[in-house]
Every structure is written in structure tokens, then in C-alpha cells.
C-alpha positions in Angstrom: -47.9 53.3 -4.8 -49.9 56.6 -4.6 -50.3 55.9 -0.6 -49.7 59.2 1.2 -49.7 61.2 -1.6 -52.5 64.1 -3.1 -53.0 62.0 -5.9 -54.7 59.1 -4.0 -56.9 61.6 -2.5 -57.6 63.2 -6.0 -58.3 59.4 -6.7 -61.0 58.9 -3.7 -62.6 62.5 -4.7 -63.2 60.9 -8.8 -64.0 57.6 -7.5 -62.2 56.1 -9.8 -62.2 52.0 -10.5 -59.0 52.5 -11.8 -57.5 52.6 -8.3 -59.2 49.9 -6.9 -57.1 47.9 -5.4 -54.3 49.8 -5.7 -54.5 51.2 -2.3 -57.1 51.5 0.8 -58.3 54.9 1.9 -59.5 54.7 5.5 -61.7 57.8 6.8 -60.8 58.4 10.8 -64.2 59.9 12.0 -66.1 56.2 10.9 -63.3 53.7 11.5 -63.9 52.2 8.4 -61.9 51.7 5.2 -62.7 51.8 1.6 -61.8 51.1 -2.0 -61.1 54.5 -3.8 -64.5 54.0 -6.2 -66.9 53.8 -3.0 -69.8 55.6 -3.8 -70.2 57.2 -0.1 -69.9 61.1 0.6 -66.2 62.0 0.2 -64.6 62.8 4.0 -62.1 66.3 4.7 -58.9 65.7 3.6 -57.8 65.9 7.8 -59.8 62.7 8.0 -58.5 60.6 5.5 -55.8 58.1 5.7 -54.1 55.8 2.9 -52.4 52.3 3.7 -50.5 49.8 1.0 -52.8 47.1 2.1 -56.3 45.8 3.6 -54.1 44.1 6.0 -52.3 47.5 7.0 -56.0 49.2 7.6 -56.8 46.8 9.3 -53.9 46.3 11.9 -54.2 50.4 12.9 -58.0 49.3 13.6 -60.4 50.2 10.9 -62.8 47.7 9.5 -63.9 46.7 5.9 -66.9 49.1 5.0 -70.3 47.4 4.3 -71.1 49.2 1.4 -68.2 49.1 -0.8 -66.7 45.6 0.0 -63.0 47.2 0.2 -61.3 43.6 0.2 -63.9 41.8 -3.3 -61.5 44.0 -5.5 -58.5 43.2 -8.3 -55.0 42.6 -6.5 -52.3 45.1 -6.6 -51.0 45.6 -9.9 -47.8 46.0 -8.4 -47.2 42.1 -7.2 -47.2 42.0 -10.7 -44.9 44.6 -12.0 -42.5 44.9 -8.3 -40.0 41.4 -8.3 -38.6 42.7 -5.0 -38.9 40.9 -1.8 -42.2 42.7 -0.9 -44.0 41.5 -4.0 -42.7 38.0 -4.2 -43.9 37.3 -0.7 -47.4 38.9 -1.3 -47.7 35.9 -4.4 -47.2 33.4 -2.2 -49.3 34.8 0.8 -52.1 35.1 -1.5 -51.3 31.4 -2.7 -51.8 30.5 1.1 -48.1 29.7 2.0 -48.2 30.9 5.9 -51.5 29.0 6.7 -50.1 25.5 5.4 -45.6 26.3 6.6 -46.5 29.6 8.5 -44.1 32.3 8.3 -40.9 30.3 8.7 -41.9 28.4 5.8 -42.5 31.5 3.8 -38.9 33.1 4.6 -37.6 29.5 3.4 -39.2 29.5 0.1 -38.0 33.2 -0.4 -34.4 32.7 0.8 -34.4 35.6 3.9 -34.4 35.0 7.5 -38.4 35.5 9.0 -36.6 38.5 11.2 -35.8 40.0 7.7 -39.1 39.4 5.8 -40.9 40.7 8.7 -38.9 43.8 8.8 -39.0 44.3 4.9 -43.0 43.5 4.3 -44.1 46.0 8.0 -41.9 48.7 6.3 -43.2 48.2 2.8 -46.8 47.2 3.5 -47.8 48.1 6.6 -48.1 44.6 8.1 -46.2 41.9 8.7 -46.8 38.2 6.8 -49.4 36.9 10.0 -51.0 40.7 9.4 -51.7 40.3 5.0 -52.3 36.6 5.7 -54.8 37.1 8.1 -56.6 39.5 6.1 -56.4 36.5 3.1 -58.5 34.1 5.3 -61.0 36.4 6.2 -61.8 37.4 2.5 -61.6 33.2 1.6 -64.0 32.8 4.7 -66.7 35.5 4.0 -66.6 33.8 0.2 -67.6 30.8 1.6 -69.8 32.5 4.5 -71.9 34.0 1.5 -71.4 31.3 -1.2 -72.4 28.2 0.3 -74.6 26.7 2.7 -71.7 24.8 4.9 -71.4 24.5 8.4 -69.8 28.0 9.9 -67.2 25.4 12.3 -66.5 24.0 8.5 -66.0 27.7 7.0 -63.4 28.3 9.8 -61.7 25.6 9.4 -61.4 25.4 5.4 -60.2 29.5 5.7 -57.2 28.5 8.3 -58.7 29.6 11.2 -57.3 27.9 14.3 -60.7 27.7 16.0 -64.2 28.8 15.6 -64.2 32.0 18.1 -61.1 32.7 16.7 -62.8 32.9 13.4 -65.9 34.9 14.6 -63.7 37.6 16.4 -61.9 38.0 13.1 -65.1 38.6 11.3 -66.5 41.0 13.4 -63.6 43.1 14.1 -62.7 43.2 10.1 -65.9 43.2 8.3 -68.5 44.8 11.6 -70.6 42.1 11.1 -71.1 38.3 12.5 -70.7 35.5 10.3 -74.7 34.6 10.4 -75.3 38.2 9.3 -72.9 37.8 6.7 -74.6 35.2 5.4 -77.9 36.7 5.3 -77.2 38.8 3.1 -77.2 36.3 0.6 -74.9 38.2 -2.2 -73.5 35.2 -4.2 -75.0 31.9 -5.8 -75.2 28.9 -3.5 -72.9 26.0 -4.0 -73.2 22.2 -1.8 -70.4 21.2 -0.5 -67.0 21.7 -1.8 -68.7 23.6 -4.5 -67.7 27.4 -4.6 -69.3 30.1 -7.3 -67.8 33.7 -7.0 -67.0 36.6 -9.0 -63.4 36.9 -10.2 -63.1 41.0 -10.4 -60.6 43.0 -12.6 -59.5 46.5 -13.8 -61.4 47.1 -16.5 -60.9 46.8 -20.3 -60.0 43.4 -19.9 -58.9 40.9 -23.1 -60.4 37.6 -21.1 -61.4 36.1 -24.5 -58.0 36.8 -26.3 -56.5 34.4 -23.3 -59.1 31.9 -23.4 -58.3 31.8 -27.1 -54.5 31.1 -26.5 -55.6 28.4 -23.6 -58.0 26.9 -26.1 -55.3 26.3 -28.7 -53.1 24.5 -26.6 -55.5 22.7 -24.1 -54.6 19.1 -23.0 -57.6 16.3 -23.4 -58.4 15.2 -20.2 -56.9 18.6 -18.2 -58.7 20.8 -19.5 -61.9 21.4 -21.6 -63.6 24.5 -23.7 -67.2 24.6 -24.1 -69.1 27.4 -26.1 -67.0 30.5 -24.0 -66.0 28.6 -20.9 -62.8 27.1 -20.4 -62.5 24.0 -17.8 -59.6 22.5 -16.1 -58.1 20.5 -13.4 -56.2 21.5 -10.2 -53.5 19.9 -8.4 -53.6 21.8 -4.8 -51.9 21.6 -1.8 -54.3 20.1 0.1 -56.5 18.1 -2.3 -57.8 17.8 -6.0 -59.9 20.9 -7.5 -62.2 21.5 -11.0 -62.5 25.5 -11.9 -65.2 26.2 -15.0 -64.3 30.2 -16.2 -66.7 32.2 -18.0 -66.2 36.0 -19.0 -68.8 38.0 -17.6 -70.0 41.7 -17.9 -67.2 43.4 -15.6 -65.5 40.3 -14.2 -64.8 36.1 -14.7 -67.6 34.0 -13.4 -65.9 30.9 -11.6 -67.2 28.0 -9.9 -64.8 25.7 -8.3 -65.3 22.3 -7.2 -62.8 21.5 -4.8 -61.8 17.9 -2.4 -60.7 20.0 0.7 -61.9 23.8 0.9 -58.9 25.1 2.7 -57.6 25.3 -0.7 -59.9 27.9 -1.9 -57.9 30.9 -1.6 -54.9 29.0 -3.4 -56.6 28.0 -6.3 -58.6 31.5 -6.7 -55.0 33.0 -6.6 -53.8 30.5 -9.3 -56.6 30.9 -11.4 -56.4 35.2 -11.0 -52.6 34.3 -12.2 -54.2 32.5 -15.0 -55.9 35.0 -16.0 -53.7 38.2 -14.9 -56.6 39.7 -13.5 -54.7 42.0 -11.4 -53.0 43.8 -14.5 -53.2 47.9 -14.7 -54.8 47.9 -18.8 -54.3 51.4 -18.8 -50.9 51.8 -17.6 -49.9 48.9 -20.0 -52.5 50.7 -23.0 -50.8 54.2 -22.6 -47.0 52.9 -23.4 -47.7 50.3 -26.0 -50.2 52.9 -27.5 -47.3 55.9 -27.5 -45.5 53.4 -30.2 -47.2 54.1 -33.7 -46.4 50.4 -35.4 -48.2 48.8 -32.6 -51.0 51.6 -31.8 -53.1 49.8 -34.3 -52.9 46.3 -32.1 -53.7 48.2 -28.6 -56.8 49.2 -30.3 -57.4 45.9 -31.6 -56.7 43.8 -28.3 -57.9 46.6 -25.6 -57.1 45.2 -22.0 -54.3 42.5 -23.3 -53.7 40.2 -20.7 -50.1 37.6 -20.8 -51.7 33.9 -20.1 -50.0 32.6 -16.5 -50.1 29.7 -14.7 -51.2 27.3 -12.3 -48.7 24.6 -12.2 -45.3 25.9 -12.7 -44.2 22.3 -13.9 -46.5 22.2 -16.1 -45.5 25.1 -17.9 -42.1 23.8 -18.1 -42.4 21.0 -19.5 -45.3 22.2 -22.1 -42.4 24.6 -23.3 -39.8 21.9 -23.6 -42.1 19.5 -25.9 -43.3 22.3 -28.0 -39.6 23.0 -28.9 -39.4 23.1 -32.9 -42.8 21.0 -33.7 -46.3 22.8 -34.5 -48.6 23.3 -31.4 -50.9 20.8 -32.6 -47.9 18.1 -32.3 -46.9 19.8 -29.3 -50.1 19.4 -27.7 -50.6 15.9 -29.4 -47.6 14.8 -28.0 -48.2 16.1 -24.3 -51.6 14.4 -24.3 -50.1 11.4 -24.7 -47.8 12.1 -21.8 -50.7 13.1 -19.6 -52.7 10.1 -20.5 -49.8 7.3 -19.9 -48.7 9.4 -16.8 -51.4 11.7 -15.5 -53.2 10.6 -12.1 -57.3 10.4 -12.7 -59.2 12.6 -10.7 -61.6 11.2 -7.6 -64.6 13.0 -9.4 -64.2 13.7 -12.8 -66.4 16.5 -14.7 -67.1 16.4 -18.4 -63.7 16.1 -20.3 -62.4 17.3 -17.4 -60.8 13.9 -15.7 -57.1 13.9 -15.2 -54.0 15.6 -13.2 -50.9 16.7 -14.6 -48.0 14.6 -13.6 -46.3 14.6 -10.9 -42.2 15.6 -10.8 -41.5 12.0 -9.7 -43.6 10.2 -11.7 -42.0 12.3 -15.0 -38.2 11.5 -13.7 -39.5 8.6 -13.1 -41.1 7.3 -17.0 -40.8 10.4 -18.7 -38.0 9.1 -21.0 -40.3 6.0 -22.1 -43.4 7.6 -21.9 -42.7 10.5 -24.3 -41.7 10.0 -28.0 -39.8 11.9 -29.9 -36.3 12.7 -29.5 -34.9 10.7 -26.6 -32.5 14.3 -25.7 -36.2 15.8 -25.5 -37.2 13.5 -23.0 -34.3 13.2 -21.0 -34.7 17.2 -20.6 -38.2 16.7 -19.3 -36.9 13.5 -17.0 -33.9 16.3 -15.9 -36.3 19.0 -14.6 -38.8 17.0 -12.6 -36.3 15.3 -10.9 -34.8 18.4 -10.0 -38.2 19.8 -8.9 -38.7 16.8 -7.5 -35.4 16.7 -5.5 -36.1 20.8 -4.6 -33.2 22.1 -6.5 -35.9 23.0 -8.8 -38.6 25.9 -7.0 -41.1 26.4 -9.7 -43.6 28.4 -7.5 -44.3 32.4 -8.5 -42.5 33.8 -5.4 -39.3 32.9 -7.1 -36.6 35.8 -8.3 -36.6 36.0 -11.9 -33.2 36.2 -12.4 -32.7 33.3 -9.9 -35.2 31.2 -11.7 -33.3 31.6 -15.3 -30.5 31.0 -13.8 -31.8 27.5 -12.2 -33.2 26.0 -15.6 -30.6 27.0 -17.7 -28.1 24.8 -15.9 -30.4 22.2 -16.8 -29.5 20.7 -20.6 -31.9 21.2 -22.9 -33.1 24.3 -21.8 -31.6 27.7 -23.0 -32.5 31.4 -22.9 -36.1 31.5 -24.8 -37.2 28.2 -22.1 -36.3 30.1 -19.2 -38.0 33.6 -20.5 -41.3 32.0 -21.4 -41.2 30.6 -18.2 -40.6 33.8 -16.3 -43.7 34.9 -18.2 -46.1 32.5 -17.7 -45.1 31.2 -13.9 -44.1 34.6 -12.3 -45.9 37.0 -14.5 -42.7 38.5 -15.4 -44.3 42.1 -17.8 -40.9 43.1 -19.6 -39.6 39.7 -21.4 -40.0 39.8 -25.2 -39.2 36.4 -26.6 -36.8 38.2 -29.5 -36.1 34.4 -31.1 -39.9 33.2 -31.2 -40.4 32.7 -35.2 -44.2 33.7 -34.5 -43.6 36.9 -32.7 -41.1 38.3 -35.2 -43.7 37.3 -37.8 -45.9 39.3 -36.2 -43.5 42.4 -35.5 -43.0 42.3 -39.8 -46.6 42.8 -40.7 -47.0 46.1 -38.4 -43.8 47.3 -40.1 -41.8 46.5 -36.5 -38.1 45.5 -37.2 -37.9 41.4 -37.6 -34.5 40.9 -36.6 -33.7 39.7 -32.9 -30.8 42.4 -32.2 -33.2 45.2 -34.1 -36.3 43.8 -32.5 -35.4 43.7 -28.8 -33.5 47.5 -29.6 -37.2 48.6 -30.7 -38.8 47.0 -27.7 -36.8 48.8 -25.5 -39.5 51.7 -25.9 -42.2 49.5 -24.8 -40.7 48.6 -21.3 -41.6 47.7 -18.7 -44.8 45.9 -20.6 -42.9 43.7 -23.6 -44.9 41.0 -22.5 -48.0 42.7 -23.2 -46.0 43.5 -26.4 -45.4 40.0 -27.4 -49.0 38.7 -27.3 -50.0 41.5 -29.3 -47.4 40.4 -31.6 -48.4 37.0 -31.6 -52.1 37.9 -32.1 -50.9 39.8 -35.2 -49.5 36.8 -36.4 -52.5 34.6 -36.2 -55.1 36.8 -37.5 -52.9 39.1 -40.1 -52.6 38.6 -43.7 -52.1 35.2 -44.9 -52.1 34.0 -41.3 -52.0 30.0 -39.8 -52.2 28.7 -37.1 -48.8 29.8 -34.7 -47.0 28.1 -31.7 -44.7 29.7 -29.4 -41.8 28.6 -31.6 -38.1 29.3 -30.9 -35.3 28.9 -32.9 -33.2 27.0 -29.6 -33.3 22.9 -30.4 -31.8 20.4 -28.5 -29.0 20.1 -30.9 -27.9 23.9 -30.6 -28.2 23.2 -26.1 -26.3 20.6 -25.6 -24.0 22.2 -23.7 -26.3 24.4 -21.7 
């Protein structure tokens, strides 16, 4: 982080985008704090200050500027990029983990005592987990202050607030202003109830149509739906049911969500930002890909590559574990058919749009009857939701990576290329390269880059820490080369060769 240092004040003096985000630059003579890029007059060095975190700023008693809207910015590229203790917790804070289990529950999911996380996330952040989610719920409840036309008790209530003047002391010490002038101003499109419409921001160049193209090729009848440049799909949330619609945008995602219970907002915009990865640094990942010649051409090609996430981290499991050694449109055949024997219906339906994913204890449950193909494949798929199901399975992105390998790899069926896409796609993990995937070498041979695993992954090593960002290049080169067809993620692992993982 560049908190404390000349460079963030270099930063605030250019007003550069870039930074947004990355850190908060408070000014002492207003009491206010800013993103980097605000356009106001640049304050004396002697009156600046930098924190980690909105959350930080705000618990040494600056509020949110009105001109710059310091806290409607991308996330820290480092929750991304850090898979310390700091950064897991701030996934699962932003997924709204202390509202529903407060901070107990957090330190559980993470594995530390809450004396240690505190400890850990005040020295690294500036504040402490009530501190950053705090500052969570008042971003979710200004979205809905200025987004919708619902009752302000309602507002309070859907953002986690404990009670309505709790809620308007929050706002008017963070953001200077009271909820009914908040909403005056009137800055976003009106939804009814349980309808939101915002603005999902990130750091510019962004590849949002070279992900929607990857979702598009493997979405699900039923859970998802593209239309002419949207892409549609259902939410399972902790609270309730939820549809998001996505649609690039100049300079960020338009997103409408239509949600059962609106305390889940700030979960599902979290999960669908993960989706997305919205909060990736493009340049950073541009200027070390770029520095390799074979793959300069690509970086050109794709500007702003973003690695496809998630939002159901069993989903992405057992996707990976069908598609083993078939094409993806089997793959995906195959999974439909699984969703539509076993998938819960949705209370309101939209469009194509009309199931849930299933359940872990439906799928250990009838997975093994309900899935054709191999009978080992479905017993994998019956083994890992009953382990979620049972919790010796945590498939949420606060998990440690190496943890998490570990975990499904005990589970048969699953070996090293399973628990590495997973890694990807449910934590965000930036420096996996999938050396085995048939598509990715292919790939790696038509920009000249070494095919062979061993030769590969040596080559790769001067593209860390971003040989995700590598690997969907790779696989775009694949599917839009010379004498390209349609690709799948597509290992050389099979059941036959993991029977004894």
C-alpha cells in the first residue's frame, strides 16, 4: 500500500483513477476524506493524511466528502492479490459476514481467535472488523437511500443497522449529510421494492466483455441467461433469493438486482464484483504480462483481462468436476440436467432466469441418480456436498489457499488441476496457471510459448504474481487463433488416473 508514503501524495497531486481505491487521503484543515482522483484544490502536504481504509478515516473522525464520493469506488486490489489474514477477512466483511455472525462468527470462519483478528486487521487496516463493517453498511444504505423509493426505517434495517437513529447518526457523521438529504439528491435510477439499480465501478481498461464471453459459453438454462450484451443470473443469498441483470457500460457494469430480503444487498454486490473481478489493478497486471514478448501481442489484444470468479463456491466445484474430460457443451448439457432434476425454482422467476443451484444436501443427497455419466463422477460430486454440507467442506472466498487445496484434494475424484481452478475462480487466487489444461497449452503453442507442462510453468514463472491473467489470455488465444474451436477448461486428470486421491 502506498499509505504514508510520497508516492500517495504524488498520487493525490496527478489525481490519478488509478489509485482509487487503493487508499484514502484525508485533508486535516476540512475533516473530510477523499479518493486520490478528487477534482478539489490539492491541500499542503502538512495537511494531508493517508489511511488503508474508508473505515480507518473514518474511526480518527473525518467524513466522506460530498463531491468525490470517496467510498462509490473499485475495492482494494490488494484483497485480491494479499491471501494473508488481513485480506481474507476484508472478503468476507465485504460479503456481510459480521452483520449476519458478528465478529465471533468471522474469527470462526477464518480459524483465529476474535482477540487475534482484531489485533491483526487495527494494525493492518486501521480498524477493527465492527470499524470496516460499519463503513460496509453505510455504503449499502446510501445505495438504497439514493436508489430506491423505500421507507428510510426499511433502508436501516435491510443495511444491518440495529435501529433507525442508530442509522441516521451513522449517516450524518460519515457522509455530513441526513438520509432525506441524501436522497434528494437523486443520483441513481429508482427501483420499487426489492429492486436495486447501481453502478458497478472499476479501474479502468477493463475486459468485461471477454468475461461475459467465457460466462456465456458455459451458462446453465434456467441459472443464468444472455441477452444481446447482458448476462442474467440467479442468486442463492444468505438471507433470501436474488436476480442480477449486468450490462457493460462506458467506465463501469450497470447492475440491477432484484432481491427477496434487501439485507443481502451488500453480499450479492460483493459476489457479483468477485464475478466480475472488478477490483483488479489492469495496469499492474498489463505491465508484467506485457514485459514477456510471446504474450505482448495478447495484452494488446485483451487490454484490462479480467479471471471470471464466483458466486457460489459449490457451484464452481462441481461445474469443474462434470466438465472433467468431455467438451463444454456436454459439460454444460450435462449440468443442466442436474440443475433441472435438482435445482430449487425461484419465488419470482425473470425471463430464463428461473432456478437455484442446488443445495450441498440435496446433491449428497440424489446427486449419484440424478447425474449420468460415470457413476465415480457422480459419487465425487455426492462426496463434496456432503462434505460442504457437513462443514468439513468451507467453500467461501475468505478461505487460505493452500488450506483449501489441501481440503478437496483429500476428496477422490479431485486432484491438483480441480483444486487450482477452484482457487481461481472462488478466491480470486492471481498466480495459478493450470500447466495440464489441454486448451491453455494449445494456446501457449500458437504465440511460440513452450507447450510442455514442466517447460510451461518454468516460462510462467516470469509472469508471476498474475499467471491467472496469463491463463485466460492463453485460453482466449486458443479460441480465436488459427484453426481455432470451440475450448473447455480441459485437464488431462480423469477419474481413472484419481482414484487414490
Amino acid at each position: 500500500m502506498l499509505v504514508g508514503t510520497e508516492d500517495a501524495f504524488r498520487a493525490v497531486a496527478a489525481r490519478d483513477a488509478r489509485f482509487d481505491g487503493t487508499f484514502i487521503h484525508a485533508v486535516r484543515s476540512t475533516g473530510i476524506y477523499c479518493r486520490p482522483s478528487c477534482p478539489a484544490r490539492t491541500p499542503k502536504r502538512s495537511n494531508s493524511e493517508f489511511f488503508p481504509t474508508a473505515a480507518a478515516a473514518q474511526a480518527a473522525g473525518y467524513r466522506a466528502c460530498r463531491r468525490c464520493l470517496p467510498d462509490a469506488v473499485p475495492g482494494s486490489p490488494e484483497w485480491d492479490l494479499r491471501a494473508d489474514l488481513a485480506g481474507r477477512a476484508m472478503r468476507l466483511i465485504s460479503d456481510g459476514v459480521v452483520d449476519r455472525c458478528g465478529v465471533q462468527g468471522l474469527a470462526d470462519q477464518l480459524g483465529y481467535s476474535e482477540r487475534h483478528l482484531t489485533r491483526v486487521l487495527t494494525a493492518e487496516l486501521g480498524a477493527g472488523p465492527l470499524g470496516l463493517a460499519r463503513a460496509n453498511r453505510a455504503h449499502s444504505a446510501r445505495v438504497l437511500i439514493e436508489t430506491t423509493d423505500i421507507p428510510f426505517s426499511d433502508v436501516a434495517f435491510a443495511a444491518g443497522f440495529a435501529s433507525l437513529r442508530q442509522f441516521n447518526d451513522t449517516m450524518q457523521e460519515i457522509f455530513g449529510r441526513t438520509p432525506t438529504e441524501l436522497r434528494g439528491q437523486r443520483r441513481g435510477a429508482r427501483g420499487g421494492h426489492g429492486t436495486v439499480q447501481l453502478r458497478l465501478p472499476f479501474r479502468a481498461p477493463c475486459d468485461t466483455a471477454g468475461v461475459l464471453r467465457f460466462l456465456k459459453l458455459r451458462a446453465l438454462d434456467g441459472i443464468e441467461e444472455c441477452g444481446d450484451g447482458s448476462y442474467s443470473r440467479s442468486l442463492r443469498l444468505p438471507h433470501g433469493t436474488g436476480i442480477a441483470t449486468l450490462r457493460p457500460a462506458d467506465g463501469h457494469v450497470s447492475c440491477t438486482v432484484r432481491l427477496t430480503d434487501l439485507r443481502d444487498l451488500g453480499s450479492a454486490v460483493a459476489r457479483l464484483r468477485r464475478l466480475l473481478d472488478l477490483d483488479a489493478d489492469p495496469v499492474a497486471v498489463g505491465d508484467v504480462l506485457a514485459s514477456d514478448p510471446l504474450l505482448r501481442s495478447s495484452v494488446a489484444r485483451s487490454p484490462g483481462v479480467r479471471v471470471p470468479g464466483a458466486v457460489d463456491g459449490l457451484e464452481i466445484v462441481v461445474r469443474a468436476v462434470v466438465g472433467q474430460q468431455i467438451s463444454v457443451a456436454s459439460a454444460r448439457a450435462t449440468t443442466e440436467r442436474l440443475v433441472t432434476a435438482l435445482g430449487e425454482e425461484l419465488p419470482h422467476p425473470e425471463g430464463g432466469v428461473t432456478r437455484l443451484f442446488p443445495t450441498a444436501e440435496v446433491l449428497a443427497e440424489h446427486a449419484v441418480a440424478a447425474l449420468p455419466g460415470p457413476r465415480r463422477r457422480a459419487e465425487t460430486v455426492r462426496d463434496l456436498a456432503a462434505a460442504a454440507a457437513e462443514g468439513r467442506l468451507a467453500l467461501h472466498p475468505g478461505r487460505d489457499e493452500a488450506e483449501l487445496r489441501a481440503d478437496l484434494e483429500r476428496i477422490r475424484g479431485v486432484g491438483p488441476w480441480t483444486s487450482n481452478y477452484v482457487a481461481m475462480r472462488v478466491l480470486g487466487a492471481p498466480d495459478v496457471l493450470l500447466s495440464g489444461d489441454l486448451a491453455l497449452r494449445r494456446g501457449a503453442g500458437l504465440l511460440g510459448i513452450p507447450e510442455e507442462p514442466a517447460a510451461l510453468l518454468a516460462h510462467s514463472r516470469r509472469w508471476s504474481p498474475w499467471r491467472s491473467y496469463a491463463g485466460v489470455l492463453l485460453w482466449e488465444t486458443a479460441s480465436s487463433g488459427p484453426l481455432a474451436r470451440p475450448v473447455d477448461v480441459t485437464r488431462q486428470e480423469s477419474f481413472e488416473d484419481l482414484e487414490t486421491s
